[in-house]
C-alpha positions in Angstrom: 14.4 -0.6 23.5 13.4 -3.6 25.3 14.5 -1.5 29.0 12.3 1.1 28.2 9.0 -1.2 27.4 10.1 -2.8 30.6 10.6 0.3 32.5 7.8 2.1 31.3 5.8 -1.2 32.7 6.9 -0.9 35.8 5.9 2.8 36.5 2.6 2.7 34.8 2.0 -0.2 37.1 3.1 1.7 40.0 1.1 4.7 38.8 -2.2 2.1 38.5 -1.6 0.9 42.0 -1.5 4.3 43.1 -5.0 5.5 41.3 -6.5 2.4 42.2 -5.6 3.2 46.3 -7.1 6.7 46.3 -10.2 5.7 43.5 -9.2 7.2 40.6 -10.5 5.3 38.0 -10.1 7.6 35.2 -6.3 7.6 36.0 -6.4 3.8 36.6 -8.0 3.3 33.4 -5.7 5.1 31.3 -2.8 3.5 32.7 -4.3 0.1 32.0 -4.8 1.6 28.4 -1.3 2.3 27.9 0.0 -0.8 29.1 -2.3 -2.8 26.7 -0.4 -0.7 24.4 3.0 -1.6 25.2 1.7 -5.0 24.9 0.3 -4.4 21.3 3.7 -3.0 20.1 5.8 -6.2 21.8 3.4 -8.5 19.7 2.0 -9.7 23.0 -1.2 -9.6 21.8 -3.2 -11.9 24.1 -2.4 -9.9 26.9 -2.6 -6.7 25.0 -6.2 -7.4 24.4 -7.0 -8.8 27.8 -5.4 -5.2 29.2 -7.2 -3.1 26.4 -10.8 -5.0 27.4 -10.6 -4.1 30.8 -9.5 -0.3 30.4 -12.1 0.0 27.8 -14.9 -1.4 30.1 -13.4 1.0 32.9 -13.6 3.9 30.2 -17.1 3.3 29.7 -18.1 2.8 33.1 -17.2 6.6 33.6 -19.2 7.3 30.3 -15.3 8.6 28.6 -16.2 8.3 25.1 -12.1 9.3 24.1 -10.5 6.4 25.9 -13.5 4.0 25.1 -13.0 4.8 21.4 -8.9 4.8 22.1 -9.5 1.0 23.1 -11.5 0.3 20.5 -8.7 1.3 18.0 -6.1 -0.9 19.6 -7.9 -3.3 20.0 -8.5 -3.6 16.0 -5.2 -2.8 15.0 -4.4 -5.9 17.1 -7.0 -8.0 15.0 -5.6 -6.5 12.2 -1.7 -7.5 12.7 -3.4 -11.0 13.5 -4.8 -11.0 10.2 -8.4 -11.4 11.2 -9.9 -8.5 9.6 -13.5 -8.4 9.9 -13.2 -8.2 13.4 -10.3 -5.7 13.0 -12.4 -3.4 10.7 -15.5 -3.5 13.0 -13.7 -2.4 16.0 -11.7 0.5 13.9 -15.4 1.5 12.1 -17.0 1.7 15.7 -14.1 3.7 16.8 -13.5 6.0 14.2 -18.0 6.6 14.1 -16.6 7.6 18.3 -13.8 9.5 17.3 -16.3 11.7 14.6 -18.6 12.4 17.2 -16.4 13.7 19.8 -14.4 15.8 17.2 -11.1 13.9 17.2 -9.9 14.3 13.6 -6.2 12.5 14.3 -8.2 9.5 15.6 -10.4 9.5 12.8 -7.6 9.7 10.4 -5.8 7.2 12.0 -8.6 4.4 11.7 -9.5 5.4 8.0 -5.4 4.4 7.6 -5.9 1.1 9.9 -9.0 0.6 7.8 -6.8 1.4 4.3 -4.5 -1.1 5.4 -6.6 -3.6 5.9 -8.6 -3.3 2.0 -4.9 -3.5 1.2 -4.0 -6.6 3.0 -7.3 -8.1 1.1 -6.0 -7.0 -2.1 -9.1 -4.5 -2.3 -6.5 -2.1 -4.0 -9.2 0.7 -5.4 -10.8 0.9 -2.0 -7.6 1.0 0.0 -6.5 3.6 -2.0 -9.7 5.3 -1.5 -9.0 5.3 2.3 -5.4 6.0 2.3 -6.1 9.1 0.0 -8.5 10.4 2.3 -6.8 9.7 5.4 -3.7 11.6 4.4 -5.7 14.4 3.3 -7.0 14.4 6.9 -3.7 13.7 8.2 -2.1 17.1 6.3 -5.3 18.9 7.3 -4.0 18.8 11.1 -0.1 19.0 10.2 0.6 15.8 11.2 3.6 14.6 8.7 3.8 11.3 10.6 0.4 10.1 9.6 0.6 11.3 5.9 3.9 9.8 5.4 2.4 6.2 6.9 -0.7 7.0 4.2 1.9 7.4 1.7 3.7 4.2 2.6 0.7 2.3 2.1 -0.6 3.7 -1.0 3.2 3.1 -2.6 3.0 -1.1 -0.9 -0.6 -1.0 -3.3 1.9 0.2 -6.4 4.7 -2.0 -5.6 1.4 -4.9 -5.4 0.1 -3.7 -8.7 3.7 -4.0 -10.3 3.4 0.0 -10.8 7.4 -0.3 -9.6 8.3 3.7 -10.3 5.6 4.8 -9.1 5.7 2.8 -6.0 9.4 4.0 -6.0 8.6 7.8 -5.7 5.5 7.3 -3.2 8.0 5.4 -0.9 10.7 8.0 -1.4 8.3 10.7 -0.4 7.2 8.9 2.5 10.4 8.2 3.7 11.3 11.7 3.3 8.8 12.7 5.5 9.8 9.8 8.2 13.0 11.1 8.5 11.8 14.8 9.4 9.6 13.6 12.1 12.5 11.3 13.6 10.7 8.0 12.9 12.7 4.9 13.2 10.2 2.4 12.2 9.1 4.5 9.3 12.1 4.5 7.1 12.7 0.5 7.9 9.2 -0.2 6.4 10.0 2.1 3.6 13.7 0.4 2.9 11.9 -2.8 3.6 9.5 -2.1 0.5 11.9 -1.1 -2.0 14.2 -3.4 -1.1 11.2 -5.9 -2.0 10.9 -3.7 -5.2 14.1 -4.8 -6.4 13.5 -8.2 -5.6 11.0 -8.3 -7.7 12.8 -6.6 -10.6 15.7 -8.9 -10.3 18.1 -7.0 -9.1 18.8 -9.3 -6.2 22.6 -7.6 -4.5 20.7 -4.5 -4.6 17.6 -6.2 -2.5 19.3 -8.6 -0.5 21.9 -5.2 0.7 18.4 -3.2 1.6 16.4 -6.0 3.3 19.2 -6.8 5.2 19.6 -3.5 6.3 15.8 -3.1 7.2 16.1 -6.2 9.4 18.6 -4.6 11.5 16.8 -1.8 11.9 13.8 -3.5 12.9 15.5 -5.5 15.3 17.1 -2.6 17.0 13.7 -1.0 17.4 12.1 -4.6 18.8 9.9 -5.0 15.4 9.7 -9.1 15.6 7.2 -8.8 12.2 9.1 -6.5 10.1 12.5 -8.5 10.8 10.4 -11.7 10.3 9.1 -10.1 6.8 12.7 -9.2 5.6 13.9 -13.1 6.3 10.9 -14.1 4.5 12.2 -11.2 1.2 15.5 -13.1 1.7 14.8 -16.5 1.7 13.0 -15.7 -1.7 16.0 -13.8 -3.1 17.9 -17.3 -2.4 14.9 -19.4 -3.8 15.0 -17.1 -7.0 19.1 -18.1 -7.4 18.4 -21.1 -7.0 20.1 -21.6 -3.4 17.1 -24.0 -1.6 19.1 -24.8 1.2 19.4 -21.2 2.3 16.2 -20.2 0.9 14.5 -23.3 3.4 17.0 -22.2 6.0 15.6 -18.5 6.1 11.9 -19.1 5.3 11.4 -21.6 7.8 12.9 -19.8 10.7 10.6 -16.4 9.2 7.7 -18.7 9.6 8.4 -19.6 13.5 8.6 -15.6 13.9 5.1 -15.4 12.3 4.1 -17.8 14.3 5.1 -16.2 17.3 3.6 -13.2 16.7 0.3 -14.7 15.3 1.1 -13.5 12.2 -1.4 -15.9 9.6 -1.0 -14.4 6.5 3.1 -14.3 7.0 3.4 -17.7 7.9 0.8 -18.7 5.2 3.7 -17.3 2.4 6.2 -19.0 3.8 4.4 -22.3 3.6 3.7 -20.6 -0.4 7.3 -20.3 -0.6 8.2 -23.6 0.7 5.8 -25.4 -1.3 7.2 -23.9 -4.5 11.3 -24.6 -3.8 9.8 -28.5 -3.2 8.4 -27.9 -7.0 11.0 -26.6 -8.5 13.4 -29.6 -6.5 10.6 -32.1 -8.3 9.4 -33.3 -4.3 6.1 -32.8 -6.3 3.7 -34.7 -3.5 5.2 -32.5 -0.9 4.8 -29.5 -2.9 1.2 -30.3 -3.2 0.7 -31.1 0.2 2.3 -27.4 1.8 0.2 -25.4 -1.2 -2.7 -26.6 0.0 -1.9 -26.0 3.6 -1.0 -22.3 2.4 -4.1 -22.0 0.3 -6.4 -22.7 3.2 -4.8 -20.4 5.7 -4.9 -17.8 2.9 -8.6 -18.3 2.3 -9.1 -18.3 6.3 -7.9 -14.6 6.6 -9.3 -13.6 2.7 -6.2 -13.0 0.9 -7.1 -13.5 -2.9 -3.4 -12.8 -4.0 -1.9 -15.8 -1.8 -5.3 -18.6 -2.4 -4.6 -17.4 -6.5 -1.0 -17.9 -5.9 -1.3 -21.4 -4.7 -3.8 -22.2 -6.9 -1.4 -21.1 -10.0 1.1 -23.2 -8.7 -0.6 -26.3 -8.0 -2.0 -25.6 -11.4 1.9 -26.0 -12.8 2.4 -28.9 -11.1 -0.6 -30.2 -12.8 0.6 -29.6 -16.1 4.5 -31.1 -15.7 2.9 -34.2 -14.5 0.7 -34.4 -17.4 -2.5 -33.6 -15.8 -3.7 -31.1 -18.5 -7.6 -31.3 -17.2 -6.9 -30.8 -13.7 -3.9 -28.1 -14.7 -6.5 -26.2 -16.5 -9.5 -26.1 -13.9 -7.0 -24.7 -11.2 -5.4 -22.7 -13.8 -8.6 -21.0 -15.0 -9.6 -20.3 -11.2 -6.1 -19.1 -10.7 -6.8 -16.2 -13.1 -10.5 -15.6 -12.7 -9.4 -14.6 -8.9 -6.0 -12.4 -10.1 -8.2 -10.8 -12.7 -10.4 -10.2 -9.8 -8.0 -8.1 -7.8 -6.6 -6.2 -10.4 -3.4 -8.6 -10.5 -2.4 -8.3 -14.2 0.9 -9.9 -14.4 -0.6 -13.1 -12.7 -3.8 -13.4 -14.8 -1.3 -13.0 -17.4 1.1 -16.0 -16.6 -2.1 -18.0 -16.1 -3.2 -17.3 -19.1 0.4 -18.1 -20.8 0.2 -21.7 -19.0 -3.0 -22.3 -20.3 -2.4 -21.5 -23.7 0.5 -23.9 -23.3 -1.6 -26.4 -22.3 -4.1 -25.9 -25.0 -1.2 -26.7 -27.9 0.3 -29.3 -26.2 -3.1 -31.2 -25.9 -3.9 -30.2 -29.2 -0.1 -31.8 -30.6 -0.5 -35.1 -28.7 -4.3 -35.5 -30.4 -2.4 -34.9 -33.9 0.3 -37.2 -32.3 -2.5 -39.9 -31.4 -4.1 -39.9 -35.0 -1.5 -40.0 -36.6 -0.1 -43.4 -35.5 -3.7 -44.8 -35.3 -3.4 -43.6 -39.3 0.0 -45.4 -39.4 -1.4 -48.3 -37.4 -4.3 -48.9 -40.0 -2.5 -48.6 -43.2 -2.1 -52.1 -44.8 1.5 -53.6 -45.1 2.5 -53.9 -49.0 4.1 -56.8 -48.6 0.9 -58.5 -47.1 -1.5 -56.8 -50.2 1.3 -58.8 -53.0 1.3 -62.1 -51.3 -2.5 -61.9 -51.7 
């Protein structure tokens, strides 16, 4: 894979020389386009966008509206895999309002899916699937089974999110379905990728840890540094849920140098999550607190609700084994005002549990505390007869 990026490269570079010597700047342009997109898919994003700025100036510089708007939807699909989303969705709205006026349907579809994906990632679940719905319509409108299946990914990752697990089972079937029939390698990964996650989350650990493994050798092979990176990250948690920390640190921490790499914020941010929760369950309570709080700040930085309620759930338990009931119940309570927020029943649920804990076990040690001042105050017999 890698020899045909690098390939590919070399004769659009050629090809660019070539325009550029006879003043061709529409040809010039579009090569420059296309190899800010080979950038984009190698996660090189900095010079993705540097490439993808220039060939979009050129565009408009000729007054071509299709490769202007073409830029302009790279170049927020690159915010977008670097997590930093309102930039991301005003690049993909001013393209897609480009792509409408010139009568480019795919385009347009193909934003609305960018733009899905991004309400998803921001745990905006109704709105995403608001998008993704209306993108696939789009996408079946035109016959394109590619784009419809990649709407139908998404809107089964917003089930699997909303622990709707069968019915984020059949919408990932059917998309893989429809991946297979249009020969898409990176399709059916993401799709193995999610139920394998599926099954992580309904315990059935052989059964996830066989799929994500599986996944990350297919995104390998196809060059995919984030989905690889997001299968470590599956698998690291599989070992944290048995109870293996050694090979759950092992794995997380070498997922989080691949998010790193990549730019990835929000994917380094849950490893950090993860990280900080094996170093509470270990008991290294100080240096649990101190990584949550790192994670919770990154996660706020790029407005995930699901990972700042996450951390603050957790810190909230630490809270409460140390005794800290007021300070367990503040983040507690904030914990599940923002998973109530995003729809996220199962953690405004948990919260809710803890709390309720918290509520008896203050409530037992106030019956404990009267009960020996009662003990404390009652006069001594003994003392009352030698009166």
């Amino acid at each position: 894979m890698q020899n045909d990026y690098d390939d590919a490269t070399r004769l659009l570079t050629e090809a660019k020389d070539q325009f550029e010597s006879i003043e061709d700047q529409l040809g010039s342009s579009q090569c420059l386009r296309s190899l800010g997109d080979i950038s984009r898919v190698q996660n090189r994003y900095h010079d993705a966008k540097h490439l993808l700025t220039e060939a979009k100036n050129h565009f408009e510089s000729i007054g071509d509206q299709l490769g202007s708007a073409q830029c302009l939807q790279s170049l927020g699909n690159i915010f977008r895999m670097q997590d930093e989303y309102d930039a991301a969705k005003h690049l993909l709205t001013e393209a897609r309002i480009q792509f409408e006026s010139i009568g480019s349907q795919l385009c347009s579809a193909q934003c609305l899916r960018s733009l899905g994906n991004i309400c998803k990632m921001q745990d905006q679940y109704n709105m995403a699937k608001h998008l993704l719905t209306q993108a696939k319509a789009q996408f079946e409108l035109i016959g394109d089974q590619l784009g419809s299946a990649q709407c139908l990914q998404g809107l089964g990752e917003i089930a699997m999110m909303q622990n709707e697990y069968n019915a984020a089972k059949k919408l990932l079937k059917d998309a893989e379905i429809q991946f297979n029939k249009t020969g898409s390698q990176l399709g059916p990964a993401r799709c193995l990728q999610s139920l394998g996650d599926i099954s992580r989350m309904q315990d059935e650990y052989e059964d996830a840890k066989d799929m994500l493994t599986t996944a990350k050798i297919q995104f390998e092979l196809i060059g995919d540094q984030l989905g690889s990176a997001q299968c470590l990250r599956s698998l690291g948690n599989i070992f944290m849920m048995q109870e293996k920390y050694d090979d759950a640190k092992h794995l997380l921490t070498e997922a989080k140098i691949q998010f790193e790499s990549i730019g990835s914020q929000l994917g380094s941010a849950q490893c950090i999550l993860s990280l900080g929760n094996i170093s509470r369950m270990e008991s290294k309570y100080d240096y649990a607190k101190q990584m949550l709080t790192e994670a919770k700040i990154q996660f706020e930085s790029i407005g995930s609700q699901l990972g700042s309620a996450q951390c603050l759930q957790t810190l909230g338990d630490i809270s409460m084994i140390q005794d800290k009931y007021d300070v367990a119940k503040h983040l507690l309570t904030e914990a599940q005002i923002q998973f109530e927020s995003i729809g996220s029943q199962l953690g405004s649920a948990q919260c809710l549990q803890r709390l309720d804990h918290i509520s008896r076990k203050q409530a037992l040690n106030m019956i404990m505390t009267n009960t020996s001042r009662v003990k404390e105050g009652k006069p001594n017999l003994n003392q009352l007869e030698a009166v």
